[in-house]
N, C-alpha and C positions, 0 to 999 in steps of 0.2 A: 376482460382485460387482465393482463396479468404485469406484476412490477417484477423489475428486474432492479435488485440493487447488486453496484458492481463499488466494491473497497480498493482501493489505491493506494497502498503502502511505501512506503521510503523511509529508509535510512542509511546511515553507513557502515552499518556492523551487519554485515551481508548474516553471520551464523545465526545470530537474534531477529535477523528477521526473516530467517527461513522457518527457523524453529516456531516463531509467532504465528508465522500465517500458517504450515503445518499443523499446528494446533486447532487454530480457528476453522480450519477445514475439517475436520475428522470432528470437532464439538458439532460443526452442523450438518455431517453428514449423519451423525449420530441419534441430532432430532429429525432426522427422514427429511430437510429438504434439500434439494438437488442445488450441486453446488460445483460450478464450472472453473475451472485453477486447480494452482496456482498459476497463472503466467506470467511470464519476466519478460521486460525491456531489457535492451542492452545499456549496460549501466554505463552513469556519467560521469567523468572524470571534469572536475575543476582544477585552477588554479589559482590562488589569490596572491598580488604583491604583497611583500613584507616590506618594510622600510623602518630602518634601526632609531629612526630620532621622528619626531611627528611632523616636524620642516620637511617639504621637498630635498632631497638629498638622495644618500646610500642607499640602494636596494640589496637586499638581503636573499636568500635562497625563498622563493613562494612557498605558502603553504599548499599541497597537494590532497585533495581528498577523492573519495570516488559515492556516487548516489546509486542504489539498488531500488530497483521498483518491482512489486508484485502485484499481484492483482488477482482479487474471485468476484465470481459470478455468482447470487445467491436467485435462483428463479422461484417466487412465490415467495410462500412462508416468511410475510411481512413480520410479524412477531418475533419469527429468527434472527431475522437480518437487524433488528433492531433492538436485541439482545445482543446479539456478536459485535455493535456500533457504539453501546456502552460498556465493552470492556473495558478493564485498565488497560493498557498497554505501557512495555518500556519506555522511556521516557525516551529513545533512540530514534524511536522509529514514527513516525507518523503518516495518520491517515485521510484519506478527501474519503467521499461519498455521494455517490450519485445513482439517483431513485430515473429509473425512463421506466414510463407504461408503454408499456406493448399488445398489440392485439393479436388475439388467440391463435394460434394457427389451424382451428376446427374452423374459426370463421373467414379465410380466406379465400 
């Protein structure tokens, strides 16, 4: 069996989180294991009402932000993936994590 952890990134400072996961990819391409990304979603645009006084009343111009996702594939080399998992990261951008086992493809 082989694990597949795949990192899921978001923030909204799209340059810091290209450069982040950039980084993360070439650190574990570096200890030799195989590492599928970055890939991107198409990012998501919110909108939140503003309202000038805390009463129901006056709405004000929304605030607009936009959410960036990446994403790698790290196959195998559990020790890697769980070195690259405690990094620090920006305080910008955050990340999920999810481990699937998968079975070999010699045993199919």
């Amino acid at each position: 069996m082989t694990f597949v952890t795949t990192l899921t990134f978001r923030s909204g400072d799209r340059d810091v989180l290209d450069d982040t996961v950039d980084g993360l990819k070439q650190r574990v391409e570096r200890k030799g294991a195989e590492c599928k990304g970055p890939h991107q979603e198409q990012p998501e645009h919110h909108s939140v009402p503003l309202y000038s006084r805390c009463q129901p009343g006056e709405q004000i111009d929304p605030w607009n932000y936009t959410v960036y996702t990446r994403w790698l594939e790290i196959h195998g080399s559990d020790h890697i993936a769980r070195e690259v998992v405690a990094t620090d990261l920006p305080d910008s951008i955050r990340v999920e994590v999810d481990v699937e086992r998968r079975a070999s493809q010699a045993y199919r």
